[in-house]
N, C-alpha and C positions, 0 to 999 in steps of 0.2 A: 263314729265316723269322723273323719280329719278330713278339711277343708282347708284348703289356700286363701288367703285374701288375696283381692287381684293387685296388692299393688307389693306383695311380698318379692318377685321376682323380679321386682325392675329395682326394689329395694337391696337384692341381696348384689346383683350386677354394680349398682354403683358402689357399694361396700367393699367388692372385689379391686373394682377398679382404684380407692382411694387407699388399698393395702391391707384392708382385714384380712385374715384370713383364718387360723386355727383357733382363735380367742373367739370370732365368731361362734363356731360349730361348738365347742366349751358353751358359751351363753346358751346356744336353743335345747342342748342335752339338760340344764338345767331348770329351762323355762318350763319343758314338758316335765320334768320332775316335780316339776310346783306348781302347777296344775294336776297332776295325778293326785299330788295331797289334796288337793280341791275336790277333785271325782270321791277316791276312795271318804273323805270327810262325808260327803254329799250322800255317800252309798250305804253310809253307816247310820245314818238320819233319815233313810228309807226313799233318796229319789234316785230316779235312774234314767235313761233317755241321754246316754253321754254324747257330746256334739262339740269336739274342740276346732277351734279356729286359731288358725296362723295369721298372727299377722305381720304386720312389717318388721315386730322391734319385740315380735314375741308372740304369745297362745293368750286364748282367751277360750273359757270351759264353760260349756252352756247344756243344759239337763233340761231335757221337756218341762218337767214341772216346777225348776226351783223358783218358778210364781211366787208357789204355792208355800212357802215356807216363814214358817215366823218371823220375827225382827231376829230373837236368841238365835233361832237357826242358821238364817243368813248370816248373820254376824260369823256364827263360827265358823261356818263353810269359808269366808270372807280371809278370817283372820289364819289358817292353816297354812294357806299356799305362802305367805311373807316368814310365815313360822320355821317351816321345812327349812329356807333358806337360810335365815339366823343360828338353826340348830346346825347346819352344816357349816356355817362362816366359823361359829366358836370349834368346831372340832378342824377345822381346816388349818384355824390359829394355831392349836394347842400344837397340834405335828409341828406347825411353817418352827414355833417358840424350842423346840428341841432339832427341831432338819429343816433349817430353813435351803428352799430351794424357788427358783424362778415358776415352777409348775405349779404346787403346792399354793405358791402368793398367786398365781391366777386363780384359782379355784377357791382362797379365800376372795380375792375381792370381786370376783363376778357372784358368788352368793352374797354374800353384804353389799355389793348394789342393788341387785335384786330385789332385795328386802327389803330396802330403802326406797329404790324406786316405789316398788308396788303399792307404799305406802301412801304415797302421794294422793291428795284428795282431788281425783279427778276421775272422771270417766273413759275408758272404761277398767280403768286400774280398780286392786281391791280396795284403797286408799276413797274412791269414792262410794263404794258400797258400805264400808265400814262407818264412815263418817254419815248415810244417809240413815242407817241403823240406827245409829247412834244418836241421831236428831230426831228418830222415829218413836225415842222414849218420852221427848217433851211434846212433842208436835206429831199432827197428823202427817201418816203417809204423804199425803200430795206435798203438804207443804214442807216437809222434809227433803220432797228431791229436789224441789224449785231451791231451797239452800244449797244445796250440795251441788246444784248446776252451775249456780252463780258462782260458786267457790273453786269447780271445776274451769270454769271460765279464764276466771282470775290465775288459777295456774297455769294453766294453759298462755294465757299474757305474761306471767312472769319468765317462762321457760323460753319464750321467743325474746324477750325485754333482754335475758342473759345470753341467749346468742349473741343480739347485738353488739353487746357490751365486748363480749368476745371478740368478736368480729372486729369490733375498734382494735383491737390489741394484740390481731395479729393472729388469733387463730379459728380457726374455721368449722366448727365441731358441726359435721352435718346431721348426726342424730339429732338433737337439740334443736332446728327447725322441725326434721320431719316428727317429731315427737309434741313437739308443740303444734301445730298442726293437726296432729292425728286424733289428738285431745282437744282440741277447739272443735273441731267437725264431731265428733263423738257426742262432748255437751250440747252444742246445738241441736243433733238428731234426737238427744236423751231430751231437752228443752221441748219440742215439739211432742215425744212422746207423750208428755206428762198431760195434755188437752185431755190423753185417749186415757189415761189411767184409771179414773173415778167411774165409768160404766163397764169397763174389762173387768176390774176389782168388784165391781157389785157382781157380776156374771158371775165371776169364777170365785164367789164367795160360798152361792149355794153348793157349790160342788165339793169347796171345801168342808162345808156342812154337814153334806151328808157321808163324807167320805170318813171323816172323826167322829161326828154322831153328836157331836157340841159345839157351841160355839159363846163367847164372852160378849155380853149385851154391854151399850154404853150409850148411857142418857144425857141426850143436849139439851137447852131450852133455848128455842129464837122464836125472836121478835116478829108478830104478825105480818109483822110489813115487806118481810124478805123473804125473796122470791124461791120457786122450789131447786134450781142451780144453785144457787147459794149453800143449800144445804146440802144439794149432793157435793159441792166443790169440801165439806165439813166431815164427812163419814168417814168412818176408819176403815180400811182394805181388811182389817183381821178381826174387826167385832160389828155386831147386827145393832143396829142405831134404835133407840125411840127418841122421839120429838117430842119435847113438851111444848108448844105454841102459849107463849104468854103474849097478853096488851100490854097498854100503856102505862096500866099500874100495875106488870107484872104479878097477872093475876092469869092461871089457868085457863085456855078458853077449847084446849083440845087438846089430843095425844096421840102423836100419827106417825106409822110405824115405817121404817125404811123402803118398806116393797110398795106402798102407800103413793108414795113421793113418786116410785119410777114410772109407777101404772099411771096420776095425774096428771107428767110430763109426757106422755103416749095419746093421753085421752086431750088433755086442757092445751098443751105446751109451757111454754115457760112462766108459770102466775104466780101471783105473792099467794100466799096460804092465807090472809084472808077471803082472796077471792076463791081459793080451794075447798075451804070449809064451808062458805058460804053453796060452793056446786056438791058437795058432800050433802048438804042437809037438806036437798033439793029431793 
């Protein structure tokens, strides 16, 4: 299914009106291009549920379940669509380097921007899925998007910072607000999201469970005194936690398993796991 974003047609009217015209319709034959490698990548790695979105300055490809998909997997779904683009810039070259022609140099440098742009670490470009992946090797999920938001932020401030600059000096580039813009309001709603991430991800972890038939266990140890939030904010989205609860002399005082923690939070609400083990042994 294709969707419009509502703010595509008031986008494309003022593009008209400031002289786009055929370079436009070149860039969105391309954008769908490079999200198709996104789909077919995504179809070939078993998800499906295709759901593309227009938006002002371009597509965005969204699949019922790519949830559900590893860090590896994401990553490569991620990294395909800026690919397509770069494979087409160099073959674009190589013609422009033996014929060069005015047609030929648009069609190289709207794929090598493309590929450039998309690279960007911001939301919702692949630039920041790539980059949250990629901080998803050292750090947990949550805290991996909370970097990539901040970093998305930050571009987002830089890409407005360089309007201005522009703007001093005389020219007017109006993508480059609305792109900054469109990326600040992106991060923020991605920023809010991230509250909801650590109970969605416990949910749709069982499912993933049973849907592969295994799953990678991964053992914390925290201090008595921190509370059961805490540990949820610690869990990994793609592996089944144990807790080891150490004291003060980091010494053993229990072993309590992820689903443990949610039911606790259901029954007790937010208690340190001392006070958990202590209603445990009751």
């Amino acid at each position: 299914m294709i969707k419009f974003n509502k703010y595509f047609v008031p986008y494309i009217i003022i593009l008209f009106l400031v002289g786009f015209r055929g370079k436009l319709i070149i860039a969105f034959v391309f954008v769908i291009l490079h999200e198709f490698s996104h789909y077919l990548t995504a179809r070939k790695l078993g998800f499906s549920g295709l759901h593309i979105e227009i938006l002002p300055f371009g597509a965005a490809l969204k699949l019922k379940n790519l949830d559900d998909a590893s860090i590896e997997e994401d990553l490569v779904i991620s990294i395909s669509g800026p690919s397509i683009n770069f494979i087409l810039a160099v073959i674009f070259y190589l013609l422009l380097k033996n014929n060069y022609t005015s047609e030929l140099n648009i069609l190289f440098m709207t794929n090598l921007s493309l590929g450039i742009f998309n690279l960007i670490p911001a939301f919702p470009l692949d630039g920041g899925r790539i980059l949250r992946d990629i901080l998803s090797k050292k750090f947990i999920y949550r805290k991996a998007s909370q970097i990539t938001v901040y970093v998305s932020i930050i571009s987002g401030m830089i890409i407005l910072i360089v309007y201005f600059i522009l703007l001093c000096y005389g020219t007017n580039n109006l993508n480059l607000i609305l792109i900054s813009f469109f990326i600040l309001s992106c991060s923020f709603k991605e920023k809010e999201r991230i509250v909801y991430i650590i109970m969605n991800d416990i949910i749709k972890k069982k499912f993933r469970f049973i849907k592969k038939g295994y799953i990678e266990n991964r053992c914390i140890s925290i201090f008595y005194k921190k509370d059961l939030l805490y540990a949820l904010s610690i869990i990994d989205k793609n592996k089944y936690s144990i807790i080891t609860v150490l004291d003060n002399e980091m010494k053993v005082i229990a072993v309590i398993y992820e689903e443990e923690v949610i039911e606790a939070i259901k029954d007790f609400g937010n208690i340190t796991f001392e006070e958990f083990i202590k209603n445990k042994k009751k």
